[in-house]
N, C-alpha and C positions, 0 to 999 in steps of 0.2 A: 657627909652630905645628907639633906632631908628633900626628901620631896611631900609634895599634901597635894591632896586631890579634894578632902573633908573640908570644903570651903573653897575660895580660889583656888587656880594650879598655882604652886608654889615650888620652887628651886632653888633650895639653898644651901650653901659649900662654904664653911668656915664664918657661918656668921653673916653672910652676905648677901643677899638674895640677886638671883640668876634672873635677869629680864629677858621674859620671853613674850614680846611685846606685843610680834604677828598672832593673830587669829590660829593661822593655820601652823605654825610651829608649835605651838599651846596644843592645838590638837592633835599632833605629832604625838609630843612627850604623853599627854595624857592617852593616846592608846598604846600607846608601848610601855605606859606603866600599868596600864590594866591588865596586861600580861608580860610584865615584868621578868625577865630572866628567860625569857624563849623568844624563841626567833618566827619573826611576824612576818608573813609574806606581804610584798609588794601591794599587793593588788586589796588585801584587808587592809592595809594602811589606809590605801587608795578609795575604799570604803569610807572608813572613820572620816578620813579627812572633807569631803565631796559629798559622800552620798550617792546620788544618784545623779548628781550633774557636773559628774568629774569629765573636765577638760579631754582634748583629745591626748596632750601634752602629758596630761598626768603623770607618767611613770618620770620623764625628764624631771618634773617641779617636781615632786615628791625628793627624785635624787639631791636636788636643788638644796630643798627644806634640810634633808638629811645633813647634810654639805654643812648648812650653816647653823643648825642646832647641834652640831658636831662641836662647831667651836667656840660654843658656848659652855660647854660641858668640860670636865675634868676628861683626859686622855683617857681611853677603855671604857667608856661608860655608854658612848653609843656605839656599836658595833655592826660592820656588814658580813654574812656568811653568803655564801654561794645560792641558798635561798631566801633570806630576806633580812631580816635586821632585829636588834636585840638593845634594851638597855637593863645595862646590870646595877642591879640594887641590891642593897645585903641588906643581910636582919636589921632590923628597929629604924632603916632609914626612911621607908614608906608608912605615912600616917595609917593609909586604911590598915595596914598590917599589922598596926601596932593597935590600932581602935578592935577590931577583929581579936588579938589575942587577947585583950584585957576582957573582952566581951563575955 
């Protein structure tokens, strides 16, 4: 799997790029890749996504969002813990990680 943030958001799994069409599921993935492998509370998601004119609903669509960029994704790769949510990325699959070590 590769993800890119170094230009478009990009998501791609065997060759094939991952549509992630909505505005706000784009900004989903793109803040859970900026802290890639730890688990992101609720309410900073709710942050990233919004802003400062997040719905009253928020935490419902956020689950929503979750929900459906869930199953766009390879199985374990978004994940929910008891406090907030994680996508796992390994070595060399995140562009910035890879721009960063070559750096």
């Amino acid at each position: 799997m590769e993800f890119g943030v170094l230009g478009p958001l990009r998501v791609v799994e065997d060759g094939t790029e991952i549509r992630l069409t909505a505005r706000r599921h784009r900004a989903l993935v793109a803040a859970l890749l900026l802290r890639r492998g730890k688990t992101v509370f609720p309410s900073t998601l709710i942050e990233s996504i919004w802003g400062e004119d997040a719905p009253e609903s928020a935490a419902s669509v956020l689950r929503l969002y979750v929900s459906q960029v869930r199953r766009l994704l390879p199985p374990g790769r978004l994940t929910r813990s008891q406090t907030g949510y994680a996508l796992a990325v390994e070595p060399g699959e995140f562009d910035l990680d890879v721009f960063e070590r070559l750096l």
